[in-house]
N, C-alpha and C positions, 0 to 999 in steps of 0.2 A: 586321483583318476588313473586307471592304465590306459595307457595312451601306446598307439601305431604308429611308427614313422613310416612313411613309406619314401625311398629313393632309387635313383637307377643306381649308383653306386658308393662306394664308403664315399662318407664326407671328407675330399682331398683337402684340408685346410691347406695347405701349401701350396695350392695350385689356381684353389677357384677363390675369388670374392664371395659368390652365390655359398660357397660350403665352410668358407669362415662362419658365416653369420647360422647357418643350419649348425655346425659344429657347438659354439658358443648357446645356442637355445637350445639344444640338445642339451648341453649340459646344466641352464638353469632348470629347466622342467624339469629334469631329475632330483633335484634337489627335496622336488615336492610332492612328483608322483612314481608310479611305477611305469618305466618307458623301455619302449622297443623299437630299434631301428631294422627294417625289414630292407634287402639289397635286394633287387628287380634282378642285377644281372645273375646268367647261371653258366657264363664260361669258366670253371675251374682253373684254369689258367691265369685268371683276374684275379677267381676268389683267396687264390693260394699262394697268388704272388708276396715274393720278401718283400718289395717295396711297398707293399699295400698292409702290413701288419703294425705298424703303426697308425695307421685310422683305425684298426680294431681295438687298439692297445688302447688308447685316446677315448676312446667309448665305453667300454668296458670298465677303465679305470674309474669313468665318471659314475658306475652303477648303473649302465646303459645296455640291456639285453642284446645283441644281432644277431640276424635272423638272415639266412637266404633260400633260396630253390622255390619249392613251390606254395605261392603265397595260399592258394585255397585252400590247402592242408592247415597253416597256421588259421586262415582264420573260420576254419570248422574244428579247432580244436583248442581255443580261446576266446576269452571274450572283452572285448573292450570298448570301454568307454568313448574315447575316440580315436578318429584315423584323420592324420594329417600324411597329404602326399603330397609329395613338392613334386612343381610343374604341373599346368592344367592337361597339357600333352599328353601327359603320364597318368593323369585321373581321368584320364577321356575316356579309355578302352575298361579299365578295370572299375569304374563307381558303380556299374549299377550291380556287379557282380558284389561286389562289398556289399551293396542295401541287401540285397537275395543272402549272405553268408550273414550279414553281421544288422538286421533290422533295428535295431537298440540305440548304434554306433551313432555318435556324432559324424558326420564326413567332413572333412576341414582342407579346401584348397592353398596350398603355401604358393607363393607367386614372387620371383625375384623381379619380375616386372612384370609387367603388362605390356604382352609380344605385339599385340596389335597395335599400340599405342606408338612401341620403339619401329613397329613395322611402317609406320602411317608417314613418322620421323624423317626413315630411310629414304621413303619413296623422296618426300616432299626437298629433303637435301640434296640428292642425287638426280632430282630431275625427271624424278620416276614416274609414270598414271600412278595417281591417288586412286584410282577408281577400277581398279585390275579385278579379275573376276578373281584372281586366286588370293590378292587381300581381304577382300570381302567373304572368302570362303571361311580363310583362315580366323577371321575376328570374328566372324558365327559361329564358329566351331568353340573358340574361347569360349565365347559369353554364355552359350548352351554349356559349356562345362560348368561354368563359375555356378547360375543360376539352379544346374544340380546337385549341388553341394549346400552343404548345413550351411556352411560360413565360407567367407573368402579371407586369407593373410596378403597383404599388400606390406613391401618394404618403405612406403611413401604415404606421406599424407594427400600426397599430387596422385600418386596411382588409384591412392583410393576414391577420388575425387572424377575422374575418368570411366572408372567404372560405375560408380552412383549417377555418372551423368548418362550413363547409355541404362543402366538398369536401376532405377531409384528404390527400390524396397531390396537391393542385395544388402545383406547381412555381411557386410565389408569392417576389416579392422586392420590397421598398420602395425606391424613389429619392424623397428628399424635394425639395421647392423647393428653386431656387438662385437666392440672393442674391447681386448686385456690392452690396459697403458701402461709402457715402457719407462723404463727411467733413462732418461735421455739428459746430453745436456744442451744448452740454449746456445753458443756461440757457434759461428759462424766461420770462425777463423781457421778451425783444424777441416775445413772440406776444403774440396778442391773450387780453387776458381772457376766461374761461367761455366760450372756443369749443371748438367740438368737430368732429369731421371723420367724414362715413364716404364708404371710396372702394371703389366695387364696379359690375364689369359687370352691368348690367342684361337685356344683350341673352340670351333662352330662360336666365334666372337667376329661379325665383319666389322663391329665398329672400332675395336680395337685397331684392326687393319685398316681400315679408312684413316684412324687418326692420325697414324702413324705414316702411310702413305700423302696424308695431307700437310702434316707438320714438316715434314724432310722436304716436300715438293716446292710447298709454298709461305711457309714458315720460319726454317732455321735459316735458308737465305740471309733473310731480314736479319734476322740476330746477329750472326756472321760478321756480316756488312759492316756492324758498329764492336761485334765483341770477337773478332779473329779467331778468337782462343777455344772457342765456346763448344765443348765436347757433349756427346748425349749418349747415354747406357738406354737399350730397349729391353726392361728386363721381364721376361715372362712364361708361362709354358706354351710348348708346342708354336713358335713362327714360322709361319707357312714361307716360303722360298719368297715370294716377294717381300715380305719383313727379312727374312735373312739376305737379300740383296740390298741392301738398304748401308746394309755393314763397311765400312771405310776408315781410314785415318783417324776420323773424330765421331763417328758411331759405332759402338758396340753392342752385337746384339746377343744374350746370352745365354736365348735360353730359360730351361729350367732351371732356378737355384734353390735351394733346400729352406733359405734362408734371404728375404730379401734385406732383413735388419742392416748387415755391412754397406749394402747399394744407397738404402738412404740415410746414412750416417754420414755419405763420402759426398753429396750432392748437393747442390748450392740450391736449387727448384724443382720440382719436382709439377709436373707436366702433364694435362687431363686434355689435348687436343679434340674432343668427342664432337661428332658433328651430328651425329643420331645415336638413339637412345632412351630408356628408362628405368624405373628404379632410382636405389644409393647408389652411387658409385663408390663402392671400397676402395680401393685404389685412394682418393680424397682421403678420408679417412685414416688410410693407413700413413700415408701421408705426415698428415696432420698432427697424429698421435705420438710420432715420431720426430714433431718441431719443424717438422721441414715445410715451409711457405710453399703454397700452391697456385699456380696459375692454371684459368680452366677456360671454359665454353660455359655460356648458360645451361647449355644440356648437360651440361658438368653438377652443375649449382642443384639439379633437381634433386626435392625432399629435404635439402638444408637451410640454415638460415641465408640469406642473399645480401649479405654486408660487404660489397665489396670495399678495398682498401683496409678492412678489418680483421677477417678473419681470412681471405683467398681475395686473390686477385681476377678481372674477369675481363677474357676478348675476342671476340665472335669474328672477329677481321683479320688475314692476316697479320696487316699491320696493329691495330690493337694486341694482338696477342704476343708478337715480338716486343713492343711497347712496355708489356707488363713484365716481362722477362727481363729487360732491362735495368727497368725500377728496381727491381730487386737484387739485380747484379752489384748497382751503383748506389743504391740507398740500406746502408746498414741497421738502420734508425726501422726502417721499413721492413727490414727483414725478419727483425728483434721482433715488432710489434705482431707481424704475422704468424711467424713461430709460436709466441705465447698465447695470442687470441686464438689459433687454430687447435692448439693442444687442450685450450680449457674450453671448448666447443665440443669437441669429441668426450672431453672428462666429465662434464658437465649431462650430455645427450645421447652419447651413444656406446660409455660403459658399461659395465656389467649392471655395477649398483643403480648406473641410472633408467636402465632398460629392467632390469625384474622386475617393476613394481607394476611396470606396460602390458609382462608375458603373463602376469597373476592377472590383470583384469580380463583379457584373450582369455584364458583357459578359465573365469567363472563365466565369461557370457558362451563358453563352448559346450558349459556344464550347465547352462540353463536352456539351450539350444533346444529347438525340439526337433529329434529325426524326421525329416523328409519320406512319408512313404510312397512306395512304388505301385502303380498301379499294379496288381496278381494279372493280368490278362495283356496287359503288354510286356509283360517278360514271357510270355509264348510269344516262339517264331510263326513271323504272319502266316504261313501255310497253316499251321494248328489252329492259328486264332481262326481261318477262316470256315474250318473245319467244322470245330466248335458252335462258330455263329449260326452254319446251316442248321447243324443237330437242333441246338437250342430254338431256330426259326419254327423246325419243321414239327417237332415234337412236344415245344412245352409253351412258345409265347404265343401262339397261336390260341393257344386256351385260356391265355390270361386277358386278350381283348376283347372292349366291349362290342357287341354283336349289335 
């Protein structure tokens, strides 16, 4: 197939969770078809930046065309099979302009979650009206995308599951994250004692920040209390001034790194505080893949298997969640076991090898799809339509009823 990518910008693997996992299926599709990633942004300043030529490099490498500026030029002068655009947000404004350029096209929404869903979360944790006129705007606005679209991609068996409950005949399917696995080794002994790690984009993420502001407030207290020692790295991009106020004696906050490999290699736990949310959470994952035992939130746990004490540790309380932090400080036996159960979860579910065989069945039921056509008469703007309707009243259906 030639398939369309569409995004607002190169895929930051180093920065986003959400552009790991675009990165990585990026590159299986390539494997099998003829693929293009089209960039939305056109500030030249972005497009030309040094630090941004390796996402080109990374893409290209993989036999991945990019593409930016003006996208109706590319697609009146190509033609393809399908258009996958990540974020509904982003296919809001431009889907119906693709059906009018591209009638043929499969449309395919990619969805790192389901906003309404993490939106509903938010409200419900923080105390918020569930019932705000601007949540319900905004979840109409989703689901009218979604239901515009050929197909929906959900990162979650649980997101897709959300969606079928609000629109039962959507043409929904899950591609979960994809992990490359590290060679890592299993002990415990060369990290540093009672530390713990949490590595999350900051940049338009409030639940990173909430977590982050909730763990420090009402969290590491509690650990403290029993493990003095107990140091925490906040490692991620872009922390807005209240994450970087956070920074003390025993918190370090660092920021962009290029590389978070070093951070969890040096860490005893590694730490998914979420209090709202949805989707994978990469972070888990990356985690995981890297040996490092995880302590979460149930909103942690969404789209994975839910074994706690097996594969991640799970505490929605504060005191539960210091608890599990603990156990793992103090029980090496536990540590072991979480290490190796969390790394053959990820080996097992959300590698390359084990996720292509998921992005092959997505892309034949994309290639069985049938295009969604547009009404011709509601792609005139209502003034014309109404123009029209008079003409056609006055001059031609009048001759066609029975008298």
């Amino acid at each position: 197939m030639h398939i369309l990518f569409i995004h607002i910008r190169y895929p930051e693997f180093d920065r986003c969770s959400g552009d790991v996992r675009l990165s990585n299926l990026l590159r299986i599709l390539a494997r099998k078809h003829q693929v293009t990633l089209h960039v939305l942004y056109k500030d030249a300043a972005y497009l030309d930046a040094a630090e941004n030529k390796k996402y080109v490099e990374a893409l290209t490498s993989a036999g991945i065309a990019v593409t930016h500026g003006g996208l109706h030029a590319l697609l009146q002068g190509l033609q393809f099979d399908a258009i996958l655009i990540e974020f509904w947000y982003v296919a809001r404004p431009i889907l119906k302009s693709i059906r009018v350029l591209q009638p043929s096209a499969r449309i395919v929404v990619d969805t790192e979650h389901v906003y309404f869903h993490s939106d509903f979360l938010k409200a419900k944790a923080l105390g918020e009206a569930l019932d705000s006129p601007e949540l319900a705007a905004r979840k109409r606005g989703e689901l009218e995308t979604y239901v515009a679209a050929d197909l929906v991609i959900t990162t979650t068996e649980e997101d897709k599951g959300v969606l079928l409950n609000e629109i039962p005949r959507l043409n929904a399917y899950a591609i979960p994250n994809i992990h490359e696995i590290p060679d890592v080794g299993e002990s415990a002994s060369a990290r540093s004692q009672d530390s713990l790690i949490f590595v999350g984009n900051f940049q338009n993420n409030p639940s990173n920040v909430d977590a982050m502001t909730y763990f420090c407030s009402q969290v590491l207290p509690l650990i403290r209390s029993e493990a003095p020692d107990t140091s925490l790295a906040i490692v991620g991009n872009k922390p807005p001034a209240e994450i970087q106020n956070l920074a003390c004696e025993y918190i370090t906050v660092t920021g962009y790194v290029p590389d978070t490999a070093p951070y969890l290699a040096e860490a005893m736990v590694s730490i998914c505080p979420l209090r709202f949310g949805a989707g994978l959470k990469g972070k888990i994952g990356e985690a995981m893949m890297h040996g490092l035992p995880v302590v979460t939130t149930s909103i942690g746990t969404q789209g994975m298997a839910r074994h706690g004490g097996v594969e991640l540790l799970v505490g929605d309380t504060p005191t539960e969640f210091a608890n599990a932090v603990l156990r793992l400080f103090r029980d090496p036996h536990l540590w072991k076991t979480l290490s190796n159960n969390g790394r053959k979860l990820i080996v097992e579910t959300y590698s390359f090898a084990a996720v292509e065989a998921n992005v092959d069945a997505v892309m034949r039921a994309i290639d069985n799809a049938r295009p969604k056509r547009m009404n011709v008469f509601r792609r005139i703007p209502s003034y014309w339509r109404l123009r029209i309707a008079t003409f056609l009243e006055r001059n031609l259906n009048w001759r066609l009823r029975k008298t």
